[in-house]
C-alpha positions, 0 to 999 in steps of 0.5 A, a space after each residue: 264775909 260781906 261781898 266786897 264791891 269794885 272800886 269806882 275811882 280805878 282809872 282801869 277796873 281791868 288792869 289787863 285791859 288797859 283800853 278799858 278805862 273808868 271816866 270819872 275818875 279822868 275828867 277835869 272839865 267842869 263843863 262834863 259830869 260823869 257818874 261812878 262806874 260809867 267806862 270807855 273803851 279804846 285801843 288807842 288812847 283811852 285816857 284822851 276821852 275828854 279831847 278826842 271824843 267829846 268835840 267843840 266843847 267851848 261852853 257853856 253847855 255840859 256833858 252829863 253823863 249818868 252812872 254805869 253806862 257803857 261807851 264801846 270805842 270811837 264814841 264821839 259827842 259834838 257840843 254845842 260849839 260846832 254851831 254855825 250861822 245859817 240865817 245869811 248868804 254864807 255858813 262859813 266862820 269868817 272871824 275866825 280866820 284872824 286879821 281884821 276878819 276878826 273885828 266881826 266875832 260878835 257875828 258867831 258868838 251868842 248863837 242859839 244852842 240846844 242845852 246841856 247833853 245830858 246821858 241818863 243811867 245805865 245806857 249802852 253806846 255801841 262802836 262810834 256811835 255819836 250824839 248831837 248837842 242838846 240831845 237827852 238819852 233817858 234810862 237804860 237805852 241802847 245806842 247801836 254802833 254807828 248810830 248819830 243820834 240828833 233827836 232826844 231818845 227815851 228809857 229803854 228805847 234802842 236806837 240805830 240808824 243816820 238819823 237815828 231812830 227808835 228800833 223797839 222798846 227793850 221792855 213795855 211801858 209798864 215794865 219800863 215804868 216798873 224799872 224807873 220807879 227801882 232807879 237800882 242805879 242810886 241805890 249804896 253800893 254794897 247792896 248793888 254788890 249783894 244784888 248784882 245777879 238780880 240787876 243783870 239777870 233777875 225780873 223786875 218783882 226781884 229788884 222790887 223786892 231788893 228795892 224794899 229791904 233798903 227802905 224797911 
């Protein structure tokens, strides 16, 4: 019997853990991009991901958001739309207060942004980490809890810390190198499922070689 894989449009891949929740199966927003098997974990309202942890998102930025990451709870992304104006006397958002305060909106709109957000595959955010607008986080890094991340961060670097700043390279760049050319991440799904104890506990020469059978 062929290895039958987990099912990607589950909203909880647990049942019996109801905090456990599948994203992409739960956004509407067309704002936010969220890849097959990419979960969230929360006690309180898991489902809510898309208003409680992903913050100021008035657009027209995206959240991307790669295949098969891990988000522990409490993880927040702020976007864009938390911006504020720092070239006169005064930060504060007057227009939007109301009254004829309001006649003044073009003063915050049109603000310089940093881009798209935009999460690669297979990365691991710890317990309330958080990540600024703009930022990319490539392949297979590691986010540690608490960690605020404002500065781009590179495939299979963790970082830790308020700013957040590269601890060490999982691999070497050479391995590193070895592991994006194998992006086992797009590979069909049945043979992700044929090859999971290689993907989790295997070496690299073991996907290379997996990587083969789909192409011979």
């Amino acid at each position: 019997m062929s290895p039958v894989p987990a099912d990607p449009t589950a909203v909880h891949p647990m049942p019996e853990q109801p905090r456990v929740v599948l994203l992409k199966p739960l956004v509407t927003s067309p704002l936010i991009e969220v890849g097959d098997f990419t979960y969230y974990d929360d006690p309180d309202d898991p489902k809510a991901f898309e208003t409680r942890n992903v913050l100021y998102h008035y657009g027209p930025e995206k959240l991307i958001i790669g295949k098969y990451c891990a988000l522990g709870e409490g993880v927040r992304f702020l976007m864009n739309g938390a911006n504020h104006r720092m070239d006169g006397p005064s930060t504060f958002p007057f227009p939007i207060m109301g009254g004829s305060w309001s006649d003044h909106f073009d003063l915050i709109t049109g603000l310089p942004g940093r881009g798209d957000t935009v999460i690669g595959n297979d990365v691991w955010f710890g317990y309330h980490s958080k990540v600024m607008p703009g930022v990319r986080i490539g392949h297979g890094a590691v986010v540690a809890s608490g960690a605020v991340v404002v500065d781009d961060v590179p495939p299979y670097a963790i970082v830790g810390g308020n700013p957040a700043k590269q601890i060490r390279l999982r691999f070497d760049e050479k391995t590193i190198e070895r592991l994006l050319a194998v992006a086992w991440w797009d590979w069909p799904l049945d043979h992700i499922t044929t090859h999971m104890r290689t993907i989790m506990a295997g070496d690299v020469a073991g996907l290379e070689k997996a990587a083969g059978e789909l192409a011979a």
